[in-house]
N, C-alpha and C positions, 0 to 999 in steps of 0.2 A: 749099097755102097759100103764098102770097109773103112772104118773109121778105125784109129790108133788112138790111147790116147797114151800119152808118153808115161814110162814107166810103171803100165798097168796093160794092158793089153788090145787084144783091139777088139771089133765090132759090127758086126755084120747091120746094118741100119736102115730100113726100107728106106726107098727115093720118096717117099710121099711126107717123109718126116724131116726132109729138107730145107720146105719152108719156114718150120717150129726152130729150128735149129739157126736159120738166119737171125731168125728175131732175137733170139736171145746171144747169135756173135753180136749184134750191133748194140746189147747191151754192154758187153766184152771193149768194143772197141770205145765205144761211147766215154766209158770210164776210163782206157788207157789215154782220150784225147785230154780230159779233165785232168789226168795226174790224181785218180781220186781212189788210193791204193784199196778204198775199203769197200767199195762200191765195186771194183774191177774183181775181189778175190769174190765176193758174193755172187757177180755177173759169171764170171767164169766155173765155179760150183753148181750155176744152175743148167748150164749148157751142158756139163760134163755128165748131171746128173738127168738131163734127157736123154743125153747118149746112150746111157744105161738102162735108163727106162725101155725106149725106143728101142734098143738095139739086142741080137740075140748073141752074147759071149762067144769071140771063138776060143777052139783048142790050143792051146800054149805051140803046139807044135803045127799049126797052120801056117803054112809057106806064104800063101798069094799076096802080092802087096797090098796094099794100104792107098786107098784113092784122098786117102785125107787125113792129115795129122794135127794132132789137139795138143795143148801142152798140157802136161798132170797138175794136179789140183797145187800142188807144190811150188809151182812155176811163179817168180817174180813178175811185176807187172813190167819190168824193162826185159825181161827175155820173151815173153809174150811179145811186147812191140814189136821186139827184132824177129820176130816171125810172121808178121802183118801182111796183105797183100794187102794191093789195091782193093779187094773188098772184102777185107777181112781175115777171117781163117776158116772161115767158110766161103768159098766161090760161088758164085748162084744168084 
């Protein structure tokens, strides 16, 4: 799965590292539902930072789209909201 994360680039991410990745959106969301800005920026750095782990860097100039987009670690906790699905920002 290609994962984007905003303002940084994107990420090649095996589907088996899916699961790992929900658990820690619904840390993400958990805290946008509490209003708990300090909780959310935490929650949100450690997702981003499985991305990374999990994921293998693509090239700047990699065309294919993006089956999934993350906000950059920068991201407010009300622009983050206004990007929510129904199950998150990770689907699955």
């Amino acid at each position: 799965m290609i994962v984007r994360i905003l303002n940084e680039g994107q990420y090649d991410v095996p589907d088996i590292a899916i699961e790992e990745l929900n658990a820690l959106d619904d840390g993400v969301v958990a805290a946008i539902d509490a209003d708990d800005a300090s909780s959310f920026s935490t929650s949100l750095e450690r997702l981003l930072e499985k991305v990374r782990e999990r994921g293998q860097v693509l090239p700047d100039d990699f065309l294919g789209p993006s089956e999934l987009i993350l906000p950059g670690l920068d991201s407010s906790l009300e622009e983050v909201r206004s990007m929510l699905g129904d199950e998150g920002l990770i689907p699955g």
